[in-house]
N, C-alpha and C positions, 0 to 999 in steps of 0.2 A: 504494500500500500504506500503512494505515495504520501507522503504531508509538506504543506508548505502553508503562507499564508502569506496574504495579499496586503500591502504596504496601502492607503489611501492618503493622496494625495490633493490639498485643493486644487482645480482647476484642470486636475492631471487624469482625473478617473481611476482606477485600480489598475496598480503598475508592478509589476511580479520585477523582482530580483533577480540577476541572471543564475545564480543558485536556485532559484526555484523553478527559474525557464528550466533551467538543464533537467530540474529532477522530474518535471510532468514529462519532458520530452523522451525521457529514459524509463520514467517506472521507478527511479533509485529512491532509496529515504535519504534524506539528510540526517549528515551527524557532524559529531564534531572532530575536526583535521588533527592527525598527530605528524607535530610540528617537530624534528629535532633542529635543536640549536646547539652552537659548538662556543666556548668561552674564549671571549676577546675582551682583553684587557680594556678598561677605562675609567683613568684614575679620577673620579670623582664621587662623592658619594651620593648626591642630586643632581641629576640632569635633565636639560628639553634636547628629543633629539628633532633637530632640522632634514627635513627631504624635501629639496627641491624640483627635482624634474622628474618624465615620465618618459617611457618610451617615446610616447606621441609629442612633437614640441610643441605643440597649441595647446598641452596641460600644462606648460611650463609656464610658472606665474614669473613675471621682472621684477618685481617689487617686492621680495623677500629678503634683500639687506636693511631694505626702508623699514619692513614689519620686526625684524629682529633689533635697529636702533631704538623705536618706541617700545619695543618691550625690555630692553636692556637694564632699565632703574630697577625695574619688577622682578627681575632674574637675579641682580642685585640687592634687592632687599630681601628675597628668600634663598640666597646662597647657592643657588642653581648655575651649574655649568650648563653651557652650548654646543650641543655634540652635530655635526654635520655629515651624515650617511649619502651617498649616492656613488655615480659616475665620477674616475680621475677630470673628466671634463665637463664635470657640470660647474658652473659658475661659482666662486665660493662666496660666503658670506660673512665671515670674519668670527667663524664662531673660536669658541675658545679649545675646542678637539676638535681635528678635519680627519676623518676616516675615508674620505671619499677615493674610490679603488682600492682600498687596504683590505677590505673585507671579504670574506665569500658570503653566499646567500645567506647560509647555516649560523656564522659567525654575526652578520647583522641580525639576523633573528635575537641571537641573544644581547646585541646594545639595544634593541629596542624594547624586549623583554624586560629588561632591566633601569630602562627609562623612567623617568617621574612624570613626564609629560611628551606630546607626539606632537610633530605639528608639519604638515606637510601635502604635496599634492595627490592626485589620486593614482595610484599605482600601488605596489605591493607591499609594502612597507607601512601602509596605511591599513591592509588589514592584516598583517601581520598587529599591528597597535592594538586593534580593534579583537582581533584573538585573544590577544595577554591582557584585554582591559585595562587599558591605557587611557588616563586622561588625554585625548587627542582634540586635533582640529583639522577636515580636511578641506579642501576646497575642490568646486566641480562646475565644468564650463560644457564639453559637449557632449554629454547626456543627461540626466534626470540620476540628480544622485539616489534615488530612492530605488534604482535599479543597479547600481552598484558600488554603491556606499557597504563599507564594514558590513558585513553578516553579523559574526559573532561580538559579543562582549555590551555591556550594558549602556544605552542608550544618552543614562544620564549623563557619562562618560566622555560621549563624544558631540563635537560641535562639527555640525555638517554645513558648510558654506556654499551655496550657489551662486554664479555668475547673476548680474541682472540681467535682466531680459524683458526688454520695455516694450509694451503693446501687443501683449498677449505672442513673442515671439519663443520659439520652441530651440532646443536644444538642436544643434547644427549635424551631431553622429555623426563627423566626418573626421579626419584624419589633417585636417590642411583648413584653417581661419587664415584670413588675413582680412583685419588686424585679428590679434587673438581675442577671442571674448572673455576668457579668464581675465584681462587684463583692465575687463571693465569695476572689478575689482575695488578699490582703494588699500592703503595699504593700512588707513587707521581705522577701517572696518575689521580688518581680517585682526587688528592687534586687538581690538575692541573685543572681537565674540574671544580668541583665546584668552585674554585676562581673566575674561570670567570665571573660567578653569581652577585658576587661585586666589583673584582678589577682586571684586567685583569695583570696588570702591576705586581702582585703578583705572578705569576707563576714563576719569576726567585729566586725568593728567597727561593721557593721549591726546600729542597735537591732531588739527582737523585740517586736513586734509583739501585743499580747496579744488585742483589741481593739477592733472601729472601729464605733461605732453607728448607727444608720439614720439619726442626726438631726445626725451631726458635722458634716456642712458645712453647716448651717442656719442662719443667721445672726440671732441675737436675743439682746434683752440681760434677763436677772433682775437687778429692783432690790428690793432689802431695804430696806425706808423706814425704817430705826431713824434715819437723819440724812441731810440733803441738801445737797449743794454742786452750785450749778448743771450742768447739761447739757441739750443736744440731741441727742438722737439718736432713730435709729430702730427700731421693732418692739421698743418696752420694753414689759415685761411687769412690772409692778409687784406683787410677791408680799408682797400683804395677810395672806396665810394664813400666811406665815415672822414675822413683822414686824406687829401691825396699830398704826397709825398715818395718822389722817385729817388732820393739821396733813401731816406731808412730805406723803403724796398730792396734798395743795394744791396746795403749793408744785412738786409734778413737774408736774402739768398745766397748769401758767400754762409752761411749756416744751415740752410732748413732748405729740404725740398716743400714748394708752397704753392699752394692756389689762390688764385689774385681773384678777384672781387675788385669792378674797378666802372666808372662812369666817365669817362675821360680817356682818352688814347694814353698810353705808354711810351715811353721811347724804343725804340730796335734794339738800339745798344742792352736795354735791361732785359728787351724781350728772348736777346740768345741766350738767357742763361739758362745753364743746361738741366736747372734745378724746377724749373715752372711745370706743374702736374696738372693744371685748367686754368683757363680763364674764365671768367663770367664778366659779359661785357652788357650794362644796366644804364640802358639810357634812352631821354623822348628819341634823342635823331643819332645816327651812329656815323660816324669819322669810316666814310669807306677805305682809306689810306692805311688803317690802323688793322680793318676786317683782315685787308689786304695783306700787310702783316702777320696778321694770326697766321692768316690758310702758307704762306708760302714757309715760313718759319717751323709748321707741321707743330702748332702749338691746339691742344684738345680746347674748346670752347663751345662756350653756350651765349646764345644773342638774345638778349632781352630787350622788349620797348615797353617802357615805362608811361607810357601816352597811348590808350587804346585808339582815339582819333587818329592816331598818327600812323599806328599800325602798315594799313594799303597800303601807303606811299613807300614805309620803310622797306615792305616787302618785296615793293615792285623793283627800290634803289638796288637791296642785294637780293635778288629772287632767286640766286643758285643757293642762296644759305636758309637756315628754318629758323626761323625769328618765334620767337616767343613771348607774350606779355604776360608784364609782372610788373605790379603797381602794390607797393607796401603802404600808399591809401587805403589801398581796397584791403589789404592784408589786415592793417590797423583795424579798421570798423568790421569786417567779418569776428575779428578774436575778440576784439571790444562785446560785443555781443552773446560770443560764446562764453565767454569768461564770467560774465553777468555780477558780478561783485564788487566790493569797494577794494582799493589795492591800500587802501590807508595798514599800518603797521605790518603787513604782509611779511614774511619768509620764504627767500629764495632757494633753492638748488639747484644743478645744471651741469651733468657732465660738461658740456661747453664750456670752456672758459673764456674770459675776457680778458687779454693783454693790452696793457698800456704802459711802455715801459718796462720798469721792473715788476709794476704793481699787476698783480692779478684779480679780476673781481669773478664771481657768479655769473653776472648776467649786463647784457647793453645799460639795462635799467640803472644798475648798481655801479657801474664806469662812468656814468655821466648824472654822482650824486642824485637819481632819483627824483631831476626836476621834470621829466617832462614823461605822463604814462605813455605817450610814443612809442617807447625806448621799449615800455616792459610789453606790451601789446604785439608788435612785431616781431619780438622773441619767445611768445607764449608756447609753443607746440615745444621749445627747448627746453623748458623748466616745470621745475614741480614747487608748487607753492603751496603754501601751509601755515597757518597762524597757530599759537599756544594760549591764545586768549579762552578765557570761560565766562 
């Protein structure tokens, strides 16, 4: 005889668990799995273990260094290490034990076993948690966690997280989101329901989250050439068009392989250097002599006009090239809108950084003191913003 029992869901209707799809489909009874686990050291006496990623990358949440910095006071005030199980290549997150490729199956079964708290995506590790009745927390973007969320282990236990999904929209079952929908997320949601776990009182001291743009973990630097103090670094993007300045341009590219960002023609002289990776050339009317330049120099570039009126004609001037408009007007009032908040005492983040100089900031906003919201507007898909107000 089979036994199973149906999960009800609002909105959802009665949604059987793929444990129980299996067992009608076969006839088998459910029982409970005997799991061997093998002992792996891990020197702490309280721990949360972190699992970031899944087989599938659209279970894979980005924003799991951000949920582990808000919960860090709380892990600190109850003495809890941060153990991080997965893939040698899954993303790390700064915890305080990184096991990730050290382990066999057998061997994580038993850090997780042995865990104080679970907190992680949906894959196997999650019901392994859910086995050993584990205070856990998982999260779930394309299917209906009710169909494979933890089987075992006591309900009270575990914090089941769903993607939003606005306007009656259904779970994707695919293999490939773009963008991901786990990532509609926030990350002081997810810190939110796990606190609960140990301290409920905790959720206020979670900053709020206003924020996170599609380019924040992108890693590149805006440099403002008003003055230069040596550096190397990578994926600089030298913003001609903020700044024009062909002495520093110089002096960055005897350094840095760079992409120029520029409203204004170039000299030839700086254009042979053998260090330029694009151009991006942003402007109403475009200097054919300079286009000219580019194409024979075999330098990579993109042509922007900045004047949709102007467009035809600019088209018709260079019509072997594919002109593109982009107006950070239009950028400004589109994010203005999106954004929908006050940016008064606001906090920034930004993989991006902002060079000026020696000085590094966050964000345009943040280099140019914060007078004009311009600044933060145009850079908004860059940053993750967040205030600590209550």
């Amino acid at each position: 005889m089979c036994i199973f029992t149906t999960k009800k869901n609002k909105n959802k209707g009665n949604i059987l668990h793929l444990i129980e799809r299996y067992a009608l489909s076969t006839g088998l009874k459910i029982d409970l799995p005997s799991i061997t686990d093998l002992f792996y050291p891990i020197v702490a006496d309280k721990y949360v273990v972190f699992h970031t990623s899944s087989k599938d990358n659209l279970r894979d949440y980005d924003y799991w260094e951000e949920v582990k910095e808000m919960l860090q006071p709380l892990f600190n005030k109850y003495n809890l290490k941060t153990v991080q199980i997965g893939l040698e290549k899954d993303p790390a997150i700064n915890c305080n034990i990184d096991v990730r490729g050290k382990t066999s199956i057998n061997q994580m079964a038993n850090v997780v076993r042995n865990c104080s708290y679970f907190i992680g995506v949906d894959s196997f590790p999650a019901h392994l948690a859910g086995f050993y009745d584990r205070k856990m927390l998982a999260i779930y973007s394309n299917s209906y966690s009710a169909s494979v969320r933890p089987y075992w282990g006591s309900r009270d236990n575990q914090k089941i997280v769903e993607t939003h999904r606005p306007n009656g929209e259904k779970p994707s079952f695919s293999f490939n989101e773009k963008p991901k929908t786990i990532n509609r997320l926030k990350p002081d949601e997810i810190a939110s329901d796990f606190s609960e776990l140990i301290e409920k009182d905790f959720e206020s001291e979670i900053p709020n989250v206003l924020f996170v743009g599609e380019f924040f973990k992108k890693d590149c630097i805006d440099f403002i050439p008003s003055s230069f103090s040596p550096f190397k670094l990578e994926n600089v993007n030298v913003r001609m068009d903020l700044h024009f300045n062909e002495k520093v341009l110089g002096e960055c590219l005897k350094y840095n392989d760079c992409e120029i960002t520029t409203n204004k023609p170039i000299s030839k002289e700086i254009l042979k250097s053998k260090k330029i990776r694009h151009v991006n050339y942003l402007t109403e009317s475009f200097e054919t002599g300079f286009v000219d330049d580019l194409v024979e120099l075999g330098l990579p570039n993109t042509l922007m006009c900045s004047k949709k009126e102007n467009l035809p004609r600019e088209r018709a001037k260079l019509f072997d090239h594919n002109i593109h408009f982009f107006s950070e007007d239009n950028l400004y009032e589109k994010n203005k809108k999106k954004f929908g908040k006050s940016i008064e005492g606001i906090k920034i983040r930004s993989a991006k950084k902002v060079l000026i100089g020696d000085k590094v900031f966050e964000s345009r906003f943040d280099a140019f003191n914060r007078e004009n919201e311009y600044d933060f507007y145009v850079d908004l898909e860059w940053l993750f913003v967040y205030d600590v107000g209550q």
